[in-house]
Structure formats: structure tokens, C-alpha cells
Backbone as CSV, one residue per row, in Angstrom:
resi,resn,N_x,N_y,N_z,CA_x,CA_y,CA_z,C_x,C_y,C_z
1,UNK,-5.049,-9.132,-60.236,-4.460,-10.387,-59.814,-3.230,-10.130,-58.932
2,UNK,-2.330,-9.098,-58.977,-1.428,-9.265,-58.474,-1.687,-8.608,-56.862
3,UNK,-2.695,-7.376,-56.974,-3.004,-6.945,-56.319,-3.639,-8.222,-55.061
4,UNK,-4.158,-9.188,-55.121,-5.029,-10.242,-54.348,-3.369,-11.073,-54.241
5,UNK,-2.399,-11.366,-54.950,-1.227,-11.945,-54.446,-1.074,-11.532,-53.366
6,UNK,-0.521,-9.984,-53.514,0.137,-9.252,-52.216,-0.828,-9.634,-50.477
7,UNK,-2.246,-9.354,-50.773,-3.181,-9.443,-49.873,-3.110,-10.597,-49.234
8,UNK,-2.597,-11.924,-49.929,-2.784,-13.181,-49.716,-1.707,-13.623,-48.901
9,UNK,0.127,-13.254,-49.749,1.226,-12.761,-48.988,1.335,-11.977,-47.543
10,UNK,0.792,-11.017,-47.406,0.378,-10.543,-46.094,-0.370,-11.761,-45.316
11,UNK,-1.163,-12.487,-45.585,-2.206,-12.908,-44.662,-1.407,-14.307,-43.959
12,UNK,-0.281,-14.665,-44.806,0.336,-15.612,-44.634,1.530,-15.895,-43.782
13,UNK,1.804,-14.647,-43.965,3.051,-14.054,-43.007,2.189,-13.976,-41.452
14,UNK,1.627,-13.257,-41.421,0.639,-13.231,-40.152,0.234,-14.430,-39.817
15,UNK,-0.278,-15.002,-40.336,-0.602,-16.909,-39.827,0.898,-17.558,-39.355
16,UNK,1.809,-16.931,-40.076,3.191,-17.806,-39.561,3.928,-16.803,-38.287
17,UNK,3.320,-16.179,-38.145,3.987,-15.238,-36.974,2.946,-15.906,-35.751
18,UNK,1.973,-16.017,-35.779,1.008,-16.039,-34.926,0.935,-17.312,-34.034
19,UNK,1.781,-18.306,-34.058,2.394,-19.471,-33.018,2.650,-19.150,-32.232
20,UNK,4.068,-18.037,-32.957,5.298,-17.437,-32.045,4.980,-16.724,-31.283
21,UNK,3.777,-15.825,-31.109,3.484,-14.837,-30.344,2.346,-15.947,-29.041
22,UNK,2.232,-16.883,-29.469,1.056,-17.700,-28.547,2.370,-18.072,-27.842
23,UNK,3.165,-18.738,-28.339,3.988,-19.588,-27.561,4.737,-18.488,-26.750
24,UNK,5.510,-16.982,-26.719,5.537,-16.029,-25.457,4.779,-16.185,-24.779
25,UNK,3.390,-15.664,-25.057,2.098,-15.660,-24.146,2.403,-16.651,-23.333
26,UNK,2.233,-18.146,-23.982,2.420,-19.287,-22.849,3.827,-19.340,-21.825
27,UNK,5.231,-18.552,-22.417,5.812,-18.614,-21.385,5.849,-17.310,-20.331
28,UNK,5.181,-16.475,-20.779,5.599,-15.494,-20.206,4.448,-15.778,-18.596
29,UNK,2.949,-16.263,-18.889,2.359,-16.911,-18.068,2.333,-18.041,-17.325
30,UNK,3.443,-19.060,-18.023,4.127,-20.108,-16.828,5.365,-20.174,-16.278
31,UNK,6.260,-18.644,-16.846,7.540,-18.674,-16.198,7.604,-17.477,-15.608
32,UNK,7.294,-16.614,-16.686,7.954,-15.082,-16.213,7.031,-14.504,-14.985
33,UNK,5.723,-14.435,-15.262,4.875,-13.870,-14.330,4.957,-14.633,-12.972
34,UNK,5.078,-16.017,-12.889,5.577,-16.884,-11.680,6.621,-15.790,-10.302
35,UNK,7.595,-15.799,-11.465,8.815,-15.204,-10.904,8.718,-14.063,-10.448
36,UNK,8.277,-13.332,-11.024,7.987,-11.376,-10.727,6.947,-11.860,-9.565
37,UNK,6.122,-12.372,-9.484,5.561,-12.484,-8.126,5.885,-13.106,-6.923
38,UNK,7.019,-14.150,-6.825,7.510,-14.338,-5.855,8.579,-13.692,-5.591
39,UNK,9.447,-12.928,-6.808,10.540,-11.763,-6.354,9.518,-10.880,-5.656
40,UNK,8.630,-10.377,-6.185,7.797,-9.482,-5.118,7.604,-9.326,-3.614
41,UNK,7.539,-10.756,-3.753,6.569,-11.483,-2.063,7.810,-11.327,-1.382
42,UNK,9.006,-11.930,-1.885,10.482,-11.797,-1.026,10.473,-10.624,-0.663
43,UNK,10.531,-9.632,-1.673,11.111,-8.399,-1.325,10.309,-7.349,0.202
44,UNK,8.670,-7.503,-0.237,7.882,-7.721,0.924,8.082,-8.378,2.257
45,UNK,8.390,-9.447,2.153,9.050,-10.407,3.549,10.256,-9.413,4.142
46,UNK,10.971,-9.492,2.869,12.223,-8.939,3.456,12.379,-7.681,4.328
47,UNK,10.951,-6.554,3.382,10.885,-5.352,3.924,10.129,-5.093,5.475
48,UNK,9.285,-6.603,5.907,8.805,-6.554,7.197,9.734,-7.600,8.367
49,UNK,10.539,-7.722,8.112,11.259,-8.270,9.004,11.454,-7.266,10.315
50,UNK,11.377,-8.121,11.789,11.071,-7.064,12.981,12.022,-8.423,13.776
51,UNK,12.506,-7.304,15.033,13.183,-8.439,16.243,11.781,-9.512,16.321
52,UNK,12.743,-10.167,16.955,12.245,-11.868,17.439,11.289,-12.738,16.350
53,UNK,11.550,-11.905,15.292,10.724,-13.245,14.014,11.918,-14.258,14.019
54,UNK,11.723,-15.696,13.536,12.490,-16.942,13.485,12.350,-16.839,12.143
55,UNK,13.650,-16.718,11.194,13.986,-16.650,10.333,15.028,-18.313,9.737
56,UNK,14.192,-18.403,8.130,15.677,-19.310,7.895,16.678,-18.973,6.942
57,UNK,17.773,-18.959,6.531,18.992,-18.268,5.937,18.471,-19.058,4.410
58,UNK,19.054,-18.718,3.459,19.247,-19.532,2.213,20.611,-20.521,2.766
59,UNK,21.326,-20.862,3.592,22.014,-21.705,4.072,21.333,-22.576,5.016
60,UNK,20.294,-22.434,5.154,19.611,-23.482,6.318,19.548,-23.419,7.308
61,UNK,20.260,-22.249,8.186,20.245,-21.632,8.903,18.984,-20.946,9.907
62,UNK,18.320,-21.874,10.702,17.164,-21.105,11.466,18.194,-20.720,13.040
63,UNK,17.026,-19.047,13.151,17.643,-18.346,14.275,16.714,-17.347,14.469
64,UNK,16.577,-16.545,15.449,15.304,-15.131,15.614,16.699,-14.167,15.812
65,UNK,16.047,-13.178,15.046,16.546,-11.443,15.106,16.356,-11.464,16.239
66,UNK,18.154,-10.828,16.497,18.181,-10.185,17.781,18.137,-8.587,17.642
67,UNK,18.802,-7.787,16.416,18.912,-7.096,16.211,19.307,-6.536,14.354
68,UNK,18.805,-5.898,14.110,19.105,-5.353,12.793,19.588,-3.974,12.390
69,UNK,20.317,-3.934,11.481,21.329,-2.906,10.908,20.823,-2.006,9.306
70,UNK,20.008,-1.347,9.540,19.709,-0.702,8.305,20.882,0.303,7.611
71,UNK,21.548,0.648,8.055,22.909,1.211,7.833,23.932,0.223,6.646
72,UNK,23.657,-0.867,6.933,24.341,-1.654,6.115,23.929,-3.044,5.849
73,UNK,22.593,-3.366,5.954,21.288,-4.031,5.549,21.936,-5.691,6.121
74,UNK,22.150,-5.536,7.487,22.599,-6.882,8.322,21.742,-7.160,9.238
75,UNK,21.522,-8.618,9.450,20.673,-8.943,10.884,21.956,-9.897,11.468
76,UNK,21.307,-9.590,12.801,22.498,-10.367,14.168,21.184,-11.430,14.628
77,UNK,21.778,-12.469,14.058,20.158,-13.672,14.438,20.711,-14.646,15.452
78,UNK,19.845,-15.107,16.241,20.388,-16.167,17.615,20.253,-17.276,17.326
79,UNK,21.562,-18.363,17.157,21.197,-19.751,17.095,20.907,-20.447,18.033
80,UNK,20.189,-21.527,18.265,19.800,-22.393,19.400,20.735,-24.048,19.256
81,UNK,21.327,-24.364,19.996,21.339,-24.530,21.356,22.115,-23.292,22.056
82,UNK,23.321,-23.062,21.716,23.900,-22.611,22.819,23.863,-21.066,22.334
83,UNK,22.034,-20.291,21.776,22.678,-18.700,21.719,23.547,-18.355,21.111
84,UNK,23.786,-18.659,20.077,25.184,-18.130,19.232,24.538,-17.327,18.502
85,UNK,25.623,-15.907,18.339,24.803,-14.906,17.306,25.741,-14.671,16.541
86,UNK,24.857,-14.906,15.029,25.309,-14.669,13.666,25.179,-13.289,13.081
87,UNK,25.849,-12.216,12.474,25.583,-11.183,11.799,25.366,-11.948,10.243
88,UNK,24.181,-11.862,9.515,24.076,-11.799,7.961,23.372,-10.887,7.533
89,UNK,23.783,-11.204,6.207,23.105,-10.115,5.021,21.196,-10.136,5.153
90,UNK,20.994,-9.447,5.086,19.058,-9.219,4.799,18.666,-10.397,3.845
91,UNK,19.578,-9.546,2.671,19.473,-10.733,1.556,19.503,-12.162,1.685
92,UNK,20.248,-12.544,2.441,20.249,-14.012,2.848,19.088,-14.645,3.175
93,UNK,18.111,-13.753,3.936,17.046,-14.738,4.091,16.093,-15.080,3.452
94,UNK,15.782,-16.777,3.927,14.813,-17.014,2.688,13.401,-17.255,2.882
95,UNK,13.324,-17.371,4.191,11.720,-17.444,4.413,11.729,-16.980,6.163
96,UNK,10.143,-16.475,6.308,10.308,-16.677,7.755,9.532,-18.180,8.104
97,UNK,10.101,-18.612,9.514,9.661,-19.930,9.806,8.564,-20.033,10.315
98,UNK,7.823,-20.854,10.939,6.746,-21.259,11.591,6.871,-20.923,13.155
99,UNK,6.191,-20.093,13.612,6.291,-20.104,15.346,6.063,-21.158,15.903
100,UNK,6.912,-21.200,17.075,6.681,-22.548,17.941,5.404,-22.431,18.812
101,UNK,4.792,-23.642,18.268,2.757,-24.115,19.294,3.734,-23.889,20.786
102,UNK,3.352,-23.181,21.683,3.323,-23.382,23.292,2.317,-24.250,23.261
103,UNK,2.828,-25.421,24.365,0.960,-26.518,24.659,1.389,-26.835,25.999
């Protein structure tokens, strides 16, 4: 008898653990894995950046590489209207933009 307690004790503990481990599962597949794949994709973007892509800043900032600084991980990007060039961080950027349709 006591022996089938213990067995029963075990089985119960495991049924009450076994939510907790569903409910990780569920976040780790609607939050965590989300994230690790778009930190990915950034880091990718970031690592193909080339002159004359049109870039936009995490400030809102759209401009095309004029030139870049691997020495100290800066781009010199051109604003439009009047050509103004910005030096920022790599890091700063947050997407590249859409090329402009010629028609």
C-alpha cells in the first residue's frame, strides 16, 4: 500500500508540472522564436548593406549610402532635398527602403 502511495505521489506531481512546461512551449513559440528571427534578418540586412541602397534610420530618417566606415561601423547617407550628408551608426538602421519605379 504504501508502496502504490509513493507511485501515485509521483504521477501527480508530473500532471501538475505539465501546464507549466506547455505554457513555455506556447511562449517560447509566440514570443521568443519571433524575435531570434527577426534579430537574425536585421543582423543579415545590416551585414549586406552596399553604396547607393536607400536606407531608413530608426529615426525616420530616409537617405542612400554614400559611403561606409568599417573601421568604426558608420555610414555617411545623403538626404534629399538639398544632399545633406549624415554620418550614423550601422546600428541605426532599420530597414532598407523601396527603390524608386523610373516610368
Amino acid at each position: 500500500m504504501l508502496n502504490s502511495f509513493f507511485q501515485q505521489d509521483s504521477a501527480n506531481q508530473l500532471a501538475g508540472f505539465l501546464p507549466i512546461l506547455v505554457i513555455f512551449g506556447i511562449f517560447y513559440l509566440l514570443l521568443f522564436r519571433p524575435m531570434q528571427k527577426q534579430k537574425k534578418d536585421t543582423q543579415t540586412m545590416l551585414s549586406q548593406l552596399a553604396n547607393g541602397h536607400i536606407v531608413v534610420t530608426s529615426g525616420g530618417i530616409v537617405g542612400t549610402i554614400v559611403s561606409m566606415s568599417s573601421s568604426d561601423d558608420t555610414l555617411v547617407i545623403r538626404v534629399k532635398p538639398d544632399n545633406i550628408k549624415l554620418q550614423i551608426a550601422r546600428s541605426s538602421v532599420a530597414a532598407l527602403a523601396k527603390e524608386e519605379t523610373k516610368s
